[in-house]
MDAnalysis code that builds the backbone (N, CA, C; Angstrom):
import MDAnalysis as mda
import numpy as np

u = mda.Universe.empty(258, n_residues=86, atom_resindex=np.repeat(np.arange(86), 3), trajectory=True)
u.add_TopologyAttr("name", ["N", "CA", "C"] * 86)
u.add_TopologyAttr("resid", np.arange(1, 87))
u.add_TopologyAttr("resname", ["UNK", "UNK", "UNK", "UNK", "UNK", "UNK", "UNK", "UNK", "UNK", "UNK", "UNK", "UNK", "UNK", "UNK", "UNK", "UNK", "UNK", "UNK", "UNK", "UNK", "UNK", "UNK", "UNK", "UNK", "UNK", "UNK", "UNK", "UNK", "UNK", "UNK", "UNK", "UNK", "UNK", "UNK", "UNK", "UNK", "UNK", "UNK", "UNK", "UNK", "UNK", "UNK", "UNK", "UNK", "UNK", "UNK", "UNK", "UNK", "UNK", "UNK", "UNK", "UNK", "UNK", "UNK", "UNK", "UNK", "UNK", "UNK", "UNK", "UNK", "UNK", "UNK", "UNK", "UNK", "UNK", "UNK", "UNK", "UNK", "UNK", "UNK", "UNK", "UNK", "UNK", "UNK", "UNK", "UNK", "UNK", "UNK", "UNK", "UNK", "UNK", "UNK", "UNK", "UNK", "UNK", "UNK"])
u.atoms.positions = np.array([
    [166.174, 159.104, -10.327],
    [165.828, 157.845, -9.700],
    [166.811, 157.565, -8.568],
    [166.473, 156.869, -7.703],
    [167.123, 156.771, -6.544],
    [167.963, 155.360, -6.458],
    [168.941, 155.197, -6.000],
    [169.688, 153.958, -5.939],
    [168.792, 152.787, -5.163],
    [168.131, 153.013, -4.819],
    [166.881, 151.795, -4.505],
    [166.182, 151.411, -5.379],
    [165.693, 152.243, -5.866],
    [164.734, 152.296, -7.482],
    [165.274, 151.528, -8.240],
    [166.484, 151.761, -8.539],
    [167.080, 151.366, -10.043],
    [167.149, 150.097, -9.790],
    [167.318, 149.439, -7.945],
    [167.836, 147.999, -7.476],
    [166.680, 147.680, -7.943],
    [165.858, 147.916, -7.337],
    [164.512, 147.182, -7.792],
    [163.988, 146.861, -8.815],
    [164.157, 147.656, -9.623],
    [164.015, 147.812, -11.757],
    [164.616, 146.782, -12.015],
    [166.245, 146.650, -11.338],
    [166.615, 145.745, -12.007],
    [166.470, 144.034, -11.453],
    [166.107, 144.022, -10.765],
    [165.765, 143.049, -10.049],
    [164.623, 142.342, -10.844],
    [163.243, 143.101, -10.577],
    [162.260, 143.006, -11.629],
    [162.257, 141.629, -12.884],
    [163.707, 142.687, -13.953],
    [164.301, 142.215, -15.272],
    [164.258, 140.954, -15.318],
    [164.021, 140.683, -16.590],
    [164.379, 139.305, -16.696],
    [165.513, 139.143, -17.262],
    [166.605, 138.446, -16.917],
    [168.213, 138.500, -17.781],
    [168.461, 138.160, -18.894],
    [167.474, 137.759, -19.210],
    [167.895, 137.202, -21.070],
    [167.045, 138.086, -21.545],
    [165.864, 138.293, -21.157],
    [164.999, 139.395, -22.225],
    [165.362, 140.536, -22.474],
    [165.720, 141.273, -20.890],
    [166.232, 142.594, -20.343],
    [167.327, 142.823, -20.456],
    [168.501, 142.065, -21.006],
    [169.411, 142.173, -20.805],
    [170.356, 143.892, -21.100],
    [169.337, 144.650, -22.286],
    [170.405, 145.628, -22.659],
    [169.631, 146.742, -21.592],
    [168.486, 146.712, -21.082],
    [167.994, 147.583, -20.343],
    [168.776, 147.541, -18.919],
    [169.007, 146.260, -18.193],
    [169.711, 145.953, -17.363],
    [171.673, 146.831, -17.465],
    [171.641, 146.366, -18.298],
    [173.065, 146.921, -18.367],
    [173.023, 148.423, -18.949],
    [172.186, 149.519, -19.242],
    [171.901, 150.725, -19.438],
    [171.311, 151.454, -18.237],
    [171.141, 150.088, -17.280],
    [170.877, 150.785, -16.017],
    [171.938, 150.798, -15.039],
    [172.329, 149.904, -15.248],
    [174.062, 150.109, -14.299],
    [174.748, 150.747, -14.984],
    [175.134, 150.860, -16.229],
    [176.073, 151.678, -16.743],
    [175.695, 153.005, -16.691],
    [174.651, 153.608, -16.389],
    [174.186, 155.128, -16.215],
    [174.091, 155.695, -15.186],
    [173.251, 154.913, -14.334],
    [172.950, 155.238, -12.953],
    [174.167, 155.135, -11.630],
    [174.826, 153.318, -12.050],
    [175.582, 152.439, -10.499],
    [176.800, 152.842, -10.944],
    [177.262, 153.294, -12.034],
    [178.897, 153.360, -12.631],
    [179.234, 154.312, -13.481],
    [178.558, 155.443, -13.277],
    [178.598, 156.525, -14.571],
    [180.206, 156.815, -14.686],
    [180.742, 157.029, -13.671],
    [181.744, 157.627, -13.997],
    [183.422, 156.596, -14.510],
    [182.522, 155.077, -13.827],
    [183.975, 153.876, -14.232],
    [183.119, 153.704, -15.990],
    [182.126, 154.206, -16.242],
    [181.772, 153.460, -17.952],
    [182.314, 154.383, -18.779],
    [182.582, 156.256, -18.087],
    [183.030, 157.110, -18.981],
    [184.370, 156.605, -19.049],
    [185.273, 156.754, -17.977],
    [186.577, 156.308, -18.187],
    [187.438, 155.332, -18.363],
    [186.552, 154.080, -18.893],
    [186.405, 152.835, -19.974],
    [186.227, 153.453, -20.910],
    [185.458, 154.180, -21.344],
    [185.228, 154.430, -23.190],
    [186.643, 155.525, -23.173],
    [186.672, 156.126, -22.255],
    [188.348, 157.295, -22.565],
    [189.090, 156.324, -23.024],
    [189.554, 155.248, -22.138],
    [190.565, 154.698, -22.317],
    [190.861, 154.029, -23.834],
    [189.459, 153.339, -23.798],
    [189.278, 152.985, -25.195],
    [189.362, 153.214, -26.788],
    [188.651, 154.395, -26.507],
    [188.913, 155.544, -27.703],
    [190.068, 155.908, -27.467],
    [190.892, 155.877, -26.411],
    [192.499, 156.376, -26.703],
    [193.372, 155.232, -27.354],
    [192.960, 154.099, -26.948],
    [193.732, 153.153, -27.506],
    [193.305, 153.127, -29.039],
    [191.846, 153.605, -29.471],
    [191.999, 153.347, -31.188],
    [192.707, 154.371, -31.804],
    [193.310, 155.654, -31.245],
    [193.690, 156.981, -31.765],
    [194.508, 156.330, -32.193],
    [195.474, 155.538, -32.004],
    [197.309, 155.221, -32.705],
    [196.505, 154.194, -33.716],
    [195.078, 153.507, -33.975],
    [194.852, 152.664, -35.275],
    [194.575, 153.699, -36.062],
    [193.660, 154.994, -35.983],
    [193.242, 155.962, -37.156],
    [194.437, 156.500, -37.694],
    [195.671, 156.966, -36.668],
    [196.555, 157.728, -37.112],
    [197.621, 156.984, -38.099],
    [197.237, 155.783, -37.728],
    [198.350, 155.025, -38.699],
    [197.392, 154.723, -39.782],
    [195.857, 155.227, -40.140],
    [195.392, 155.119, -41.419],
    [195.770, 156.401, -42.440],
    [196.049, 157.494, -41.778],
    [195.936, 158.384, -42.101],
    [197.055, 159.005, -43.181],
    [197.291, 159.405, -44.020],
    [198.772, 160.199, -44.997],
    [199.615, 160.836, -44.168],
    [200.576, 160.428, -44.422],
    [201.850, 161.408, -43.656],
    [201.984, 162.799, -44.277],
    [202.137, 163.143, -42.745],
    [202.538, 164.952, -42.641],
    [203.403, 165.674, -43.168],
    [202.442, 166.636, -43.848],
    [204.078, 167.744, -44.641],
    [204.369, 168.572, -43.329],
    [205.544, 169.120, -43.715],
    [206.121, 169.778, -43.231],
    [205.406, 171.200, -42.802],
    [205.039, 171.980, -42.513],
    [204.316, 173.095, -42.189],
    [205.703, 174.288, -43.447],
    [204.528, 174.843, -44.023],
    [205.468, 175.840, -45.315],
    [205.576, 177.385, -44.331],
    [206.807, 177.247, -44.014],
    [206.594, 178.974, -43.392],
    [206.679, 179.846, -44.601],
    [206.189, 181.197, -43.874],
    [205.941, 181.924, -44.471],
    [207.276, 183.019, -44.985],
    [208.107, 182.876, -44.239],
    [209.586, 183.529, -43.994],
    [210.660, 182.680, -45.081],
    [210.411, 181.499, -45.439],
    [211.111, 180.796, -46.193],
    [210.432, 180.941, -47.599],
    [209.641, 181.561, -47.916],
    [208.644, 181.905, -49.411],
    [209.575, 182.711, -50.118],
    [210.444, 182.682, -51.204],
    [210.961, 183.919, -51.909],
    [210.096, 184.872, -52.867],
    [210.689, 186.009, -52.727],
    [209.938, 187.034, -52.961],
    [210.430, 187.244, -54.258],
    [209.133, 187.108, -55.348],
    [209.902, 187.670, -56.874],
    [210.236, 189.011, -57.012],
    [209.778, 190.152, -55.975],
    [209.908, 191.534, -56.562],
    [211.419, 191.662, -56.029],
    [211.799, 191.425, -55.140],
    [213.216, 192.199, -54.359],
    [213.937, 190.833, -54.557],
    [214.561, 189.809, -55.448],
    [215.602, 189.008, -55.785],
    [216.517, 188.983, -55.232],
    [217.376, 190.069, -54.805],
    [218.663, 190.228, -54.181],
    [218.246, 191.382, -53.276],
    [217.336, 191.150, -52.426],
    [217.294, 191.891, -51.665],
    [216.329, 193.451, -51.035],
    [216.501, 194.178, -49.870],
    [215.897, 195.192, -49.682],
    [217.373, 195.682, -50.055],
    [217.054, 197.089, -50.671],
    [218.082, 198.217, -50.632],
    [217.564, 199.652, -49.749],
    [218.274, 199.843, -49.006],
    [217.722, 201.163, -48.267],
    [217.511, 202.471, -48.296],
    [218.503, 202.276, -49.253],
    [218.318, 203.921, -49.766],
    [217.129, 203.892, -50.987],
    [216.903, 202.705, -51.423],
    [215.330, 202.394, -52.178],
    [214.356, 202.976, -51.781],
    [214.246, 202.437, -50.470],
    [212.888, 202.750, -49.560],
    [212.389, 203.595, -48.823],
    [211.410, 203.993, -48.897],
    [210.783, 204.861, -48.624],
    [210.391, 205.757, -49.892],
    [209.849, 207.420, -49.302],
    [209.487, 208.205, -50.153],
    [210.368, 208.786, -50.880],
    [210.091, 209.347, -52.230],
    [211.482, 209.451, -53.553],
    [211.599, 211.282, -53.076],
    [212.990, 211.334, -53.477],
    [213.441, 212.872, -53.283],
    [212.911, 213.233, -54.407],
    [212.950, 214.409, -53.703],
    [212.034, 215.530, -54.715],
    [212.732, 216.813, -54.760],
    [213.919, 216.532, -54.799],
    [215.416, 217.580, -54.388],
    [215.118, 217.888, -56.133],
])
């Protein structure tokens, strides 16, 4: 639709009847891009209300800090690898 069109559509409207068609026509057509970056802003401002609904964070478990039941005290080197066969 053409920016004449939509003037005219809305013109047409009646403001109390039309009212959500009226404003689905400017917000899509006359302002697409100031209505997206109103709702960004918006939805950014509720991110810090969800996050403060949310359980606090463990710690991340590495995998390097896991003790190992088979080797207790350790690798030994002369352990490892393939067994002599001397």
């Amino acid at each position: 639709m053409s920016r004449l069109a939509i003037l005219q559509e809305i013109e047409k409207l009646d403001p109390v009847k039309d009212h959500q068609r009226i404003v689905f026509l400017s917000c899509c057509y006359e302002f697409p891009f100031d209505t997206t970056r109103a709702l960004e802003f918006a939805l950014f401002r509720l991110r810090g209300t969800f996050a403060g609904l949310l359980p606090a964070r463990r710690r991340p478990r590495l995998r390097t800090k896991i003790a190992h039941p088979s080797y207790p005290n350790g690798y030994v080197i002369e352990e490892l690898g393939p067994p002599n066969t001397n």
